[in-house]
ZAMAR-747194 format. One line per field, with one value per residue (C-alpha): x, y, z; residue in three letters; residue number from 1. Coordinates in nm, 2 decimals. Layout:
ZAMAR-747194
u: [X / ...]
v: [Y / ...]
w: [Z / ...]
resn: [ALA / ...]
resi: [NUM / ...]
***
This chain:
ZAMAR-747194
u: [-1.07 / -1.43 / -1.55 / -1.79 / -1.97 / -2.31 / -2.42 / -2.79 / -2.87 / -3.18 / -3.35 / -3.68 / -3.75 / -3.84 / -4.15 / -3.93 / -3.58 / -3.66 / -3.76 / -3.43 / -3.18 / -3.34 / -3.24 / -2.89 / -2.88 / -2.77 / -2.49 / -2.19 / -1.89 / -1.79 / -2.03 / -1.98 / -2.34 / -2.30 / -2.64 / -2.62 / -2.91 / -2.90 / -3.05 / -3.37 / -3.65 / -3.85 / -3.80 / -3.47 / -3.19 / -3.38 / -3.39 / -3.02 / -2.93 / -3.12 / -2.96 / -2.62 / -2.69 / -2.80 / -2.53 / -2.22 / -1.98 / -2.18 / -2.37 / -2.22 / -2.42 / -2.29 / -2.57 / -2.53 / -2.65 / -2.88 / -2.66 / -2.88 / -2.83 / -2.49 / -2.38 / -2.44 / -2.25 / -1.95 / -1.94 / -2.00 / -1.70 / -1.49 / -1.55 / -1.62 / -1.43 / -1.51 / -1.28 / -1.60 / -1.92 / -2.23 / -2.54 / -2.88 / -3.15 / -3.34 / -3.67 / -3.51 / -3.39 / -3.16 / -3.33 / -3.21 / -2.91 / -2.71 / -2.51 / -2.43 / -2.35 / -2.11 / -1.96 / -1.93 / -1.72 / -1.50 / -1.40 / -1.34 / -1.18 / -0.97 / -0.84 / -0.75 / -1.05 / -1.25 / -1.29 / -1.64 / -1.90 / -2.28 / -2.55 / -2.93 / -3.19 / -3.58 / -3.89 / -4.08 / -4.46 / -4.63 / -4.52 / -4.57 / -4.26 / -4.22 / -3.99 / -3.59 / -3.35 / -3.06 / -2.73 / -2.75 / -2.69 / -2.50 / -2.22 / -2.01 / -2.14 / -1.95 / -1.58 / -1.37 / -1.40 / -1.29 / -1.47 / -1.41 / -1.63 / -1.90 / -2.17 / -2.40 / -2.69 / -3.00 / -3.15 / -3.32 / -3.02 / -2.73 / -2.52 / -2.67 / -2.63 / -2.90 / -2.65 / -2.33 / -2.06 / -1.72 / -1.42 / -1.33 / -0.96 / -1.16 / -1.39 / -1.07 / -0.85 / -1.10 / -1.22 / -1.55 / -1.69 / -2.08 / -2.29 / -2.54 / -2.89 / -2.96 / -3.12 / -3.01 / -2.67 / -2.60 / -2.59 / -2.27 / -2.16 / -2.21 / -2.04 / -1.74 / -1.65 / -1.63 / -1.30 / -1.06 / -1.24 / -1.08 / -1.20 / -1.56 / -1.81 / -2.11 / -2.35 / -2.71 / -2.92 / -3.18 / -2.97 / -3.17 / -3.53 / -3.58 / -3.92 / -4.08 / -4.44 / -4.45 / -4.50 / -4.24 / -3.97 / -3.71 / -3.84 / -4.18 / -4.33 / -4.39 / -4.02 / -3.82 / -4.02 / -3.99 / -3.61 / -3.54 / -3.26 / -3.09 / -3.09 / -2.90 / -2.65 / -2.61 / -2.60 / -2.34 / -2.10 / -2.15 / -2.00 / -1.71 / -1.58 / -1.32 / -1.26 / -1.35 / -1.05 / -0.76 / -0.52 / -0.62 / -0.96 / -1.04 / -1.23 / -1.51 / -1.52 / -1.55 / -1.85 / -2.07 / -1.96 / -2.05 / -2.41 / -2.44 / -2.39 / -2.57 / -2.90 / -2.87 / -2.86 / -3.15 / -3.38 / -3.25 / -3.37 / -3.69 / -3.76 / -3.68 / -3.88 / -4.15 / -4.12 / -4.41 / -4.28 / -4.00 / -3.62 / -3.58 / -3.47 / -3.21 / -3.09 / -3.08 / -2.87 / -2.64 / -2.57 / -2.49 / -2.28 / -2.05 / -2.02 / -1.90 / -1.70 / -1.52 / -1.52 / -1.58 / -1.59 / -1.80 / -2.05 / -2.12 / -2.13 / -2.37 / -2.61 / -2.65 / -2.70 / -3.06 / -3.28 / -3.12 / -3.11 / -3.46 / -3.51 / -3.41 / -3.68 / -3.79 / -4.12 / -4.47 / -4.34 / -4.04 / -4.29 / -4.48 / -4.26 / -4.10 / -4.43 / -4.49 / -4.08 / -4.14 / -4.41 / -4.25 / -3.96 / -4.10 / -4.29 / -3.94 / -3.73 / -3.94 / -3.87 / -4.09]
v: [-2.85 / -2.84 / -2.66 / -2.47 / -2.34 / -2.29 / -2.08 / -2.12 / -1.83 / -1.93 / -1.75 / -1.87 / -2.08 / -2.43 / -2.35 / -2.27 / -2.43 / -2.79 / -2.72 / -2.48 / -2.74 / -3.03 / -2.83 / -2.84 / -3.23 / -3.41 / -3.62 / -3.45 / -3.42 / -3.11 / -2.94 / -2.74 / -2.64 / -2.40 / -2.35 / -2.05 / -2.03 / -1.70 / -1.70 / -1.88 / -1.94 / -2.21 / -2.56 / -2.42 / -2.53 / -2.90 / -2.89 / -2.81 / -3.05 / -3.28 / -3.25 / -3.24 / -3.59 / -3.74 / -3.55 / -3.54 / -3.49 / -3.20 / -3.03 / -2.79 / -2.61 / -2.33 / -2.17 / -1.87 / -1.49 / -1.34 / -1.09 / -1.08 / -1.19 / -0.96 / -1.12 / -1.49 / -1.41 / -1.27 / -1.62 / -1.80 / -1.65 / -1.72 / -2.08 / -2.18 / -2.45 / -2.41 / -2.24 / -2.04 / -1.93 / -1.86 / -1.79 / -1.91 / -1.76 / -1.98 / -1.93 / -1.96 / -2.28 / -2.38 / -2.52 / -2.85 / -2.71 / -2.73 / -3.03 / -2.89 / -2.55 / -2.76 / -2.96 / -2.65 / -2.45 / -2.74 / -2.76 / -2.36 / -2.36 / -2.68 / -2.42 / -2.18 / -2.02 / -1.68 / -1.43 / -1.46 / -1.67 / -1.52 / -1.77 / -1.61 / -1.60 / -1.66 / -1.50 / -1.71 / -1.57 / -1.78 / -2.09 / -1.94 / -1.93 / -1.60 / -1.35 / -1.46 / -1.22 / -1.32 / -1.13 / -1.28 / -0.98 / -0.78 / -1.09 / -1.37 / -1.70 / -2.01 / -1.81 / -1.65 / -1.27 / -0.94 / -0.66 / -0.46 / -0.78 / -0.64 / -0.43 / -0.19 / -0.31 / -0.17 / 0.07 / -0.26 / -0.46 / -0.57 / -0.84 / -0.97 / -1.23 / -1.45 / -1.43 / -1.38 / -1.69 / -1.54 / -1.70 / -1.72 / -1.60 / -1.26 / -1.26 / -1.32 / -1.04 / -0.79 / -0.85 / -0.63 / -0.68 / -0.66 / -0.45 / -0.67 / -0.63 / -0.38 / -0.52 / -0.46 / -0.55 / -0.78 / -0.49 / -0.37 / -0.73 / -0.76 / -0.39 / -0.35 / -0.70 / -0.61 / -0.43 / -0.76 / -0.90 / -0.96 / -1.27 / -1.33 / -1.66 / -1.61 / -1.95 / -1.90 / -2.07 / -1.96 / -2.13 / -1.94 / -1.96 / -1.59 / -1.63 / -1.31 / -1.24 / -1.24 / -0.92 / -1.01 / -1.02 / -0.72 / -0.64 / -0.62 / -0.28 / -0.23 / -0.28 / -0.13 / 0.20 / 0.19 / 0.05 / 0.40 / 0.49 / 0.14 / 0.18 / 0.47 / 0.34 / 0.11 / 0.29 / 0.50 / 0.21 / 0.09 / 0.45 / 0.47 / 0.09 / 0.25 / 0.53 / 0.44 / 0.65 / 0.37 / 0.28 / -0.05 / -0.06 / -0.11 / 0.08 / -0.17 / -0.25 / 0.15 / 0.14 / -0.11 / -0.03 / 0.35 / 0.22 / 0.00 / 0.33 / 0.58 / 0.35 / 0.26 / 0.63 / 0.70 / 0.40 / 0.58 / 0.89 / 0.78 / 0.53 / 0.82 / 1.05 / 0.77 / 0.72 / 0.92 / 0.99 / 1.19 / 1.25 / 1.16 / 1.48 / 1.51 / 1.12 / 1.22 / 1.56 / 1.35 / 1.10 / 1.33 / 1.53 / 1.22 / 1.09 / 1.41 / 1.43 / 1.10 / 1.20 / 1.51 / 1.50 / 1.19 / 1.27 / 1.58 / 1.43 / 1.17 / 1.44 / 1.66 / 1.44 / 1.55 / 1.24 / 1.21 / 1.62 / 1.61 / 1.30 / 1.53 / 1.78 / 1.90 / 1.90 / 1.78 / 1.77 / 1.62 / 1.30 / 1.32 / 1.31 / 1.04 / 0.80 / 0.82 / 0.70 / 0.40 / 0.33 / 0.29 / 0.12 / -0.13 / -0.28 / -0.30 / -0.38 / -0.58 / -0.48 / -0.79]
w: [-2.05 / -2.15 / -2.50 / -2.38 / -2.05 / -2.05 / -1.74 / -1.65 / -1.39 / -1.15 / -0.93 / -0.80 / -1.11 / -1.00 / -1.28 / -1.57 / -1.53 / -1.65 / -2.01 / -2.01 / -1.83 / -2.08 / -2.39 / -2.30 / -2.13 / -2.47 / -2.28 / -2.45 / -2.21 / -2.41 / -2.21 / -1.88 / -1.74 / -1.45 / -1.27 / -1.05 / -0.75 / -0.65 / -0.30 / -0.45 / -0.19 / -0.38 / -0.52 / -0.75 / -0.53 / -0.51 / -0.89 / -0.97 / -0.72 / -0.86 / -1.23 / -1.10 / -0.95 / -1.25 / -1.49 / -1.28 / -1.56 / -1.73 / -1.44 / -1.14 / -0.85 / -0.73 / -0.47 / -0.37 / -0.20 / -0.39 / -0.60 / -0.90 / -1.27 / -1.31 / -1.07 / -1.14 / -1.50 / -1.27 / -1.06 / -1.43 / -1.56 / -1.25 / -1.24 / -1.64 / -1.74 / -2.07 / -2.37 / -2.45 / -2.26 / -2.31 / -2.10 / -2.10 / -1.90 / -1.72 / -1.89 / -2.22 / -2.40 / -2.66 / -3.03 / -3.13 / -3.30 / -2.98 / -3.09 / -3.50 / -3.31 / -3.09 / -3.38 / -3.50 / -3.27 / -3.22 / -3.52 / -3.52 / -3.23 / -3.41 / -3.63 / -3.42 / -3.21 / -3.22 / -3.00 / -3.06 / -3.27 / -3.28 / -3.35 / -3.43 / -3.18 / -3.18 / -2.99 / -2.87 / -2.69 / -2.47 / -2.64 / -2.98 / -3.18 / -3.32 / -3.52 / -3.57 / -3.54 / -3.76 / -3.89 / -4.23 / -4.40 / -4.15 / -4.16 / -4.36 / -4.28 / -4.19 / -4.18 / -3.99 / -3.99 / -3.87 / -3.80 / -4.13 / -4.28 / -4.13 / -4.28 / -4.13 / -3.85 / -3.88 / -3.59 / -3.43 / -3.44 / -3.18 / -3.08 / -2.78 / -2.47 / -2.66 / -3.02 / -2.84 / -2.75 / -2.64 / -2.55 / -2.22 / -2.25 / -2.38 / -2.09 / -1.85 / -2.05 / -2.03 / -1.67 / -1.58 / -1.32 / -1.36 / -1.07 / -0.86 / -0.81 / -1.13 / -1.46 / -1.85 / -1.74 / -2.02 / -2.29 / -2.07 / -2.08 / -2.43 / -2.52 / -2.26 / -2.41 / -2.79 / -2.70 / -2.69 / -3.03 / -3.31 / -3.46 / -3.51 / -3.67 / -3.77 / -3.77 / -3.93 / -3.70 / -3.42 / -3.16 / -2.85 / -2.80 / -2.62 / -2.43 / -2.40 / -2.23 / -1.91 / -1.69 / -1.40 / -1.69 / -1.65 / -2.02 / -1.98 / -2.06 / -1.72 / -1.54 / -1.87 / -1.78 / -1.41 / -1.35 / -1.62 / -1.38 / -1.42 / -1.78 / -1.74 / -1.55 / -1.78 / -2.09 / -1.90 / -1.78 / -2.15 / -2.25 / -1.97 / -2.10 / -2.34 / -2.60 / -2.93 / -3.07 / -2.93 / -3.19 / -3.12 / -3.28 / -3.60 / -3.84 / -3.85 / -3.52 / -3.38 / -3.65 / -3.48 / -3.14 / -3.23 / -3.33 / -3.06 / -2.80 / -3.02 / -3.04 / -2.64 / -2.61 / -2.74 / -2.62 / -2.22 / -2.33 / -2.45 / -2.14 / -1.94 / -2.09 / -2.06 / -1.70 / -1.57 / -1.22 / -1.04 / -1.13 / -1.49 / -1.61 / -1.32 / -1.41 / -1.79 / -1.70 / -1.43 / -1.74 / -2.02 / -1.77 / -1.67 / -2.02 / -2.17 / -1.88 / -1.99 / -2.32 / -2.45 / -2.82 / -2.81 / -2.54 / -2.71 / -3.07 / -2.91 / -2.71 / -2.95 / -3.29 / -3.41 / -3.30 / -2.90 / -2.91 / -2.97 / -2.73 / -2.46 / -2.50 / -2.16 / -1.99 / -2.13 / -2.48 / -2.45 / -2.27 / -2.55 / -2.79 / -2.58 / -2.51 / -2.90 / -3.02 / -2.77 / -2.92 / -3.28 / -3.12 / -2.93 / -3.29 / -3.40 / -3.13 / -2.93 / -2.57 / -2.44]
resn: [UNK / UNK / UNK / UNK / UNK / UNK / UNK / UNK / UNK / UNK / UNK / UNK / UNK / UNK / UNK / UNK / UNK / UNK / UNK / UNK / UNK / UNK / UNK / UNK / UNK / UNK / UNK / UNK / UNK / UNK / UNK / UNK / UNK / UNK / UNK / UNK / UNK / UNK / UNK / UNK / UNK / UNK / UNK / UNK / UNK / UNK / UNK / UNK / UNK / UNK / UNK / UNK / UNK / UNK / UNK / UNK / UNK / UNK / UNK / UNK / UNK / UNK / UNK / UNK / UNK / UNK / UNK / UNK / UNK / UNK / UNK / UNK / UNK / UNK / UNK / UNK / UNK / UNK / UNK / UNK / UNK / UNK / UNK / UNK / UNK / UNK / UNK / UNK / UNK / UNK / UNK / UNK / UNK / UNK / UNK / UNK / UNK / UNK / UNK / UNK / UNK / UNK / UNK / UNK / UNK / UNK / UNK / UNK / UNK / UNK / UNK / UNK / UNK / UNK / UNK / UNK / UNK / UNK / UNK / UNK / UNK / UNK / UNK / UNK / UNK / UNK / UNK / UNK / UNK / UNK / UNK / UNK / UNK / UNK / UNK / UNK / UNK / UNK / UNK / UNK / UNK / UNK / UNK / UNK / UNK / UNK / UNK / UNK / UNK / UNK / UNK / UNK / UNK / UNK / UNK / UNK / UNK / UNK / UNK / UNK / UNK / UNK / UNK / UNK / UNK / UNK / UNK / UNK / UNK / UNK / UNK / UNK / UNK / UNK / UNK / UNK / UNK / UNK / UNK / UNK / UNK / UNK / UNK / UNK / UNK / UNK / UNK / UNK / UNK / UNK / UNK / UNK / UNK / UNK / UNK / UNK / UNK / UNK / UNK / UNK / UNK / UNK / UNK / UNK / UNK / UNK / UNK / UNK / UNK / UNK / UNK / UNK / UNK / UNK / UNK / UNK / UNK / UNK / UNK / UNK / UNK / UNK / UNK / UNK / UNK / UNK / UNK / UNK / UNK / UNK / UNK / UNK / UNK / UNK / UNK / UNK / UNK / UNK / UNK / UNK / UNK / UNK / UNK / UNK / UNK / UNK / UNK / UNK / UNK / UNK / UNK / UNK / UNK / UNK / UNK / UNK / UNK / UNK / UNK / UNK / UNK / UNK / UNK / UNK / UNK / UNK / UNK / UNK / UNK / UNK / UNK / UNK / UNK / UNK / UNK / UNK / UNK / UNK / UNK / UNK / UNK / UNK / UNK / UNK / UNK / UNK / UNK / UNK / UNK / UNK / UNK / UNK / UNK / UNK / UNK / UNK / UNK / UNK / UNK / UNK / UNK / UNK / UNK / UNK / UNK / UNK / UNK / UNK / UNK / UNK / UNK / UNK / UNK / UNK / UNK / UNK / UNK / UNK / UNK / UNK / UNK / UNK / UNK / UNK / UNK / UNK / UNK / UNK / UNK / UNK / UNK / UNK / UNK / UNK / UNK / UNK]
resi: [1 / 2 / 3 / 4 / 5 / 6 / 7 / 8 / 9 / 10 / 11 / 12 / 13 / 14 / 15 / 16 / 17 / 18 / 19 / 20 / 21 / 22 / 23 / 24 / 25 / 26 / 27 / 28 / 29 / 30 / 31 / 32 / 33 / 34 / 35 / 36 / 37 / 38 / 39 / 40 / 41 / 42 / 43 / 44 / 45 / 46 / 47 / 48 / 49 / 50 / 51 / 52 / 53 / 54 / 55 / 56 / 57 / 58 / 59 / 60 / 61 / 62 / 63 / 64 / 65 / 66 / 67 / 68 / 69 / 70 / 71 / 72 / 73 / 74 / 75 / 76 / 77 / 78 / 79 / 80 / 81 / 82 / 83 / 84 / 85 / 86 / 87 / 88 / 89 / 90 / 91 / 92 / 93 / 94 / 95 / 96 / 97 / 98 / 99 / 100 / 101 / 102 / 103 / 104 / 105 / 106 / 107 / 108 / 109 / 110 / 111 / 112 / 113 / 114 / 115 / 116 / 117 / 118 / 119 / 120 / 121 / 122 / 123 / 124 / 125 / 126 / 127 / 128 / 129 / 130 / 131 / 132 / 133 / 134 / 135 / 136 / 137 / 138 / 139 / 140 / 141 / 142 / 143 / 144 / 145 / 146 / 147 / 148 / 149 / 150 / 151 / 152 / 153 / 154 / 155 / 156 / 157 / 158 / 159 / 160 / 161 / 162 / 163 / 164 / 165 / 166 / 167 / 168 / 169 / 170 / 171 / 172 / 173 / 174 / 175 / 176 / 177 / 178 / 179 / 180 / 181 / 182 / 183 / 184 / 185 / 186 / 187 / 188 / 189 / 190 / 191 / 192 / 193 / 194 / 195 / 196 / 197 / 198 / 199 / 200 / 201 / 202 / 203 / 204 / 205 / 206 / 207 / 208 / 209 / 210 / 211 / 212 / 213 / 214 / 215 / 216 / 217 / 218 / 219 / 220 / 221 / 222 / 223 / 224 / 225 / 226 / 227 / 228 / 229 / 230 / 231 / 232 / 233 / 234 / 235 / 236 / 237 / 238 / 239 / 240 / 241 / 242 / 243 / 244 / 245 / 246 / 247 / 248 / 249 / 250 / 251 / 252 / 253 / 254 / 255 / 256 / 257 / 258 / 259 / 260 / 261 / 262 / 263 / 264 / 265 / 266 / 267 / 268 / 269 / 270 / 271 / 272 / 273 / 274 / 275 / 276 / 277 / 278 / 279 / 280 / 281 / 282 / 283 / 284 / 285 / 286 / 287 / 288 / 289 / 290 / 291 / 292 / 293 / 294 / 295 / 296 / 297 / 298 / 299 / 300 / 301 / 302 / 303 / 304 / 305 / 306 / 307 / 308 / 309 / 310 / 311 / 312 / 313 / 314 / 315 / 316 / 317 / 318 / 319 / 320 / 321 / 322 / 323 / 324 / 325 / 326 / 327 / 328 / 329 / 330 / 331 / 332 / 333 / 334 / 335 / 336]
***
């Protein structure tokens, strides 16, 4: 069995996807790269074809319908052959630490695994490396932790795809199956997953190299506002993945996965309110309606906490008010 999987999801990137596939070619048969081609109509399927040929004991193909990027971490997680996974977008790449971070989990896994090890991640702008988002002070380095270990995020940060390697037994156990065609997906990957972890690493390096910048990305400016309503259908699969009062969760772990739904809350209502056209305040109403459906005490403790009962001001101030948070976040949160 292979350490780890490394999924590469590509979809028209025959412009991108050599710098990303290079970052993880160091010749290390601990390695399981998965390239998914989802339905690409350029030179992509050429290009993974091409890498599997010259790394047949590290690099699979697997081509297949377009389905989007939910999909191709469904498929990545049926067919890993690594102990863990983790994914790498396809105009990302991995820093040079790739081989210490394998050494690394190895040897963790040596000593009986984790259900998850987060590495930190780096912006980087048009080529232009830029701010590091690292979990330093939110978690113990270089030991095996629970989630009571952890101390409080700030409002800006989460545990994301780019900082997040789980095991795959974890994946397996908790099964979801992520929608196709819809974007933001990976924040429901990320949260319905946290349920089945128990044992957490936490490795100070800037592992991913998150390239942000370009206006076709799902998080530029542009598509966050417009694809609103898939944010919201996110946010509220994120919400319907479990109740946070099972016996099963720990203190600490109900904590973080409290903030992580509070502050995904709030960014939906203010894209929402954002979105200058049709139907946001009937997507909004439709959202808080099923979650508080699922859960009453929650979804009411959640839509009517001061800052997200404000957020869903109706009408011309409510946008305002709206168009001005976004503003504030996106200096601090970086949306693209």
């Amino acid at each position: 069995m292979k350490l780890l999987t490394v999924l590469v999801p590509c979809y028209n990137s025959e412009s991108l996807m050599r710098k990303c596939l290079d970052s993880v070619m160091i010749d290390d048969n601990r390695l399981d790269v998965l390239i998914i081609d989802d339905g690409s109509k350029d030179n992509t399927p050429i290009i993974a074809d091409e890498y599997q040929e010259k790394y047949p004991n590290i690099v699979r193909v697997i081509h297949q319908e377009n389905g989007g990027h939910g999909e191709g971490l469904n498929q990545g997680i049926k067919h890993g052959l690594g102990k863990y996974f983790k994914a790498l977008d396809s105009d990302d790449f991995f820093s040079s630490d790739l081989k210490l971070f394998l050494d690394t989990l190895e040897r963790i896994d040596e000593e009986g695994g984790v259900d998850l090890f987060i590495t930190d991640y780096r912006y980087v702008n048009n080529g232009v490396q830029g701010k590091v988002i690292s979990y330093k002070k939110q978690m113990p380095k270089d030991k095996v932790f629970g989630w009571d270990e952890v101390k409080k995020f700030k409002p800006q940060q989460f545990i994301t795809i780019h900082s997040a390697t789980f095991s795959m037994k974890v994946l397996r156990e908790t099964n979801i199956e992520l929608p196709k065609h819809i974007s933001y997906e990976d924040n429901y990957y990320i949260h319905g997953n946290l349920q089945n972890v128990k044992r957490l690493y936490y490795m100070n390096i800037d592992l991913y190299q998150y390239t942000i910048g370009r206006a076709e990305q799902s998080t530029s400016k542009e598509n966050i506002v417009k694809h609103y309503d898939q944010q919201v259908l996110v946010t509220t699969l994120m919400f319907k993945s479990y109740h946070l009062d099972d016996e099963r969760f720990t203190k600490g772990q109900v904590k973080y996965m409290y903030h992580s739904l509070y502050m995904f809350f709030a960014i939906t209502c203010v894209l929402a309110h954002t979105y200058k056209g049709g139907g946001a305040a009937d997507e909004l109403k439709k959202m808080w309606n099923e979650v508080i459906e699922y859960d009453e005490k929650l979804g009411k403790k959640l839509r009517y906490r001061t800052i997200i009962r404000t957020l869903n001001m109706p009408g011309k101030l409510g946008h305002i008010f709206g168009s001005f948070l976004y503003k504030i976040a996106h200096l601090f949160v970086r949306f693209n």
